[in-house]
C-alpha positions in Angstrom: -34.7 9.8 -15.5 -34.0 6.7 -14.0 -31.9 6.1 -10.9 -28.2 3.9 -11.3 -28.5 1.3 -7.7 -25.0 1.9 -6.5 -23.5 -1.4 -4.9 -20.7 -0.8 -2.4 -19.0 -3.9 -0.9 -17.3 -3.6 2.7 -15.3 -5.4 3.8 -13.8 -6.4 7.0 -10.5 -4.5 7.9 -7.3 -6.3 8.4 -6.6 -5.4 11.4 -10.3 -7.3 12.5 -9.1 -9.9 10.9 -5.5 -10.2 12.9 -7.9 -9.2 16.3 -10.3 -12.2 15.7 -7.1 -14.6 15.1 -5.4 -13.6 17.9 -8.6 -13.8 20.3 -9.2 -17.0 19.3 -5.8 -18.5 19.5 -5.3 -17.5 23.2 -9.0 -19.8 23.5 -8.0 -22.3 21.3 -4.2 -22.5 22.4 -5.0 -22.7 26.2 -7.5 -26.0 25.1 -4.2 -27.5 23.2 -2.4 -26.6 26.2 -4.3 -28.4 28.7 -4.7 -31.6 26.3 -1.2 -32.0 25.8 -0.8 -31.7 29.4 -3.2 -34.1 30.6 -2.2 -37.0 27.5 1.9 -36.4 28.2 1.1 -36.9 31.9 -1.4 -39.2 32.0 0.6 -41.8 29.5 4.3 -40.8 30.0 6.5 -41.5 33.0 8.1 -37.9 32.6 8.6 -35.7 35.6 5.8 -32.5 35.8 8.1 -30.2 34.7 9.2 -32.2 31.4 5.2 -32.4 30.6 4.8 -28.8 30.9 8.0 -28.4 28.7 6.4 -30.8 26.4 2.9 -29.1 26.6 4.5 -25.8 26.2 6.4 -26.5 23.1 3.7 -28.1 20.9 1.3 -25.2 22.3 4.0 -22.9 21.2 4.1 -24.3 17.5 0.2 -24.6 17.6 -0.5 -20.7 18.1 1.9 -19.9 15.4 1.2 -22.0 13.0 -2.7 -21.8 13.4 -2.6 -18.2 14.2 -1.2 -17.2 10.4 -3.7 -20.4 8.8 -6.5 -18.6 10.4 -5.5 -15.2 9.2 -5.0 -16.4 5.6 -8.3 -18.3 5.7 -10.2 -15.1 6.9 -8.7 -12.9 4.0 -9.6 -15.0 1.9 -13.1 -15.4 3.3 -13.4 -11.4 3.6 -13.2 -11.7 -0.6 -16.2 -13.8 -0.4 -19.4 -12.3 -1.5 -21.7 -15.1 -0.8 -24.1 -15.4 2.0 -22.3 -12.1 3.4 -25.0 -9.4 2.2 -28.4 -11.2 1.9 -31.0 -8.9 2.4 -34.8 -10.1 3.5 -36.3 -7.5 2.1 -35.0 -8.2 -1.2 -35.7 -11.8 -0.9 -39.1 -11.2 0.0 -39.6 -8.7 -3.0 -38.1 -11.2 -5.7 -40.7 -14.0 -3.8 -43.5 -11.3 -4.8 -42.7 -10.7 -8.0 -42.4 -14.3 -8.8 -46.2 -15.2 -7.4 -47.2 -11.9 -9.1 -46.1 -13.5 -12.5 -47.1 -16.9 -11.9 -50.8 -15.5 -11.4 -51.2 -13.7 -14.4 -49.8 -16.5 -16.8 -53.0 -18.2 -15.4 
């Protein structure tokens, strides 16, 4: 009687997915943020409060644009087998049997 290997797959939950997005644009955004502050004020003669408009609106269209790429890139990526469950042990076991054969075709 021989034992069937059952595989199971998991995968990361949506909701991890929109949580990880959502972190990472408030990091991301706040960078955009500051950037387009510093450039609009730096080489523009508008007023402070016109450069934080400024700043604000192409943060505004960065974090909701970005925030659904991301989220679409990391479903995808959750469907993506490879390099997600490497196991060393069965690395090292395939590495064996390999040298194992090699030896006794000598």
């Amino acid at each position: 009687m021989t034992k069937e290997k059952v595989t199971t797959i998991n995968k990361d939950n949506p909701w991890r997915s929109i949580s990880k997005a959502i972190s990472w644009r408030i990091l991301a955004s706040g960078a955009t943020f500051l950037i387009s502050f510093i450039i609009f004020k730096q080489y523009t003669d508008k007023t402070d409060n016109e450069v934080l408009q400024t700043a604000s609106i192409i943060t505004s269209a960065d974090v909701v644009i970005k925030l659904i790429l991301y989220y679409l890139h990391e479903r995808i990526w959750t469907n993506i087998t490879w390099g997600k469950y490497w196991e060393r042990r069965a690395r090292r076991k395939h590495i064996k049997r390999m040298r194992k054969s090699a030896n006794s075709d000598k």
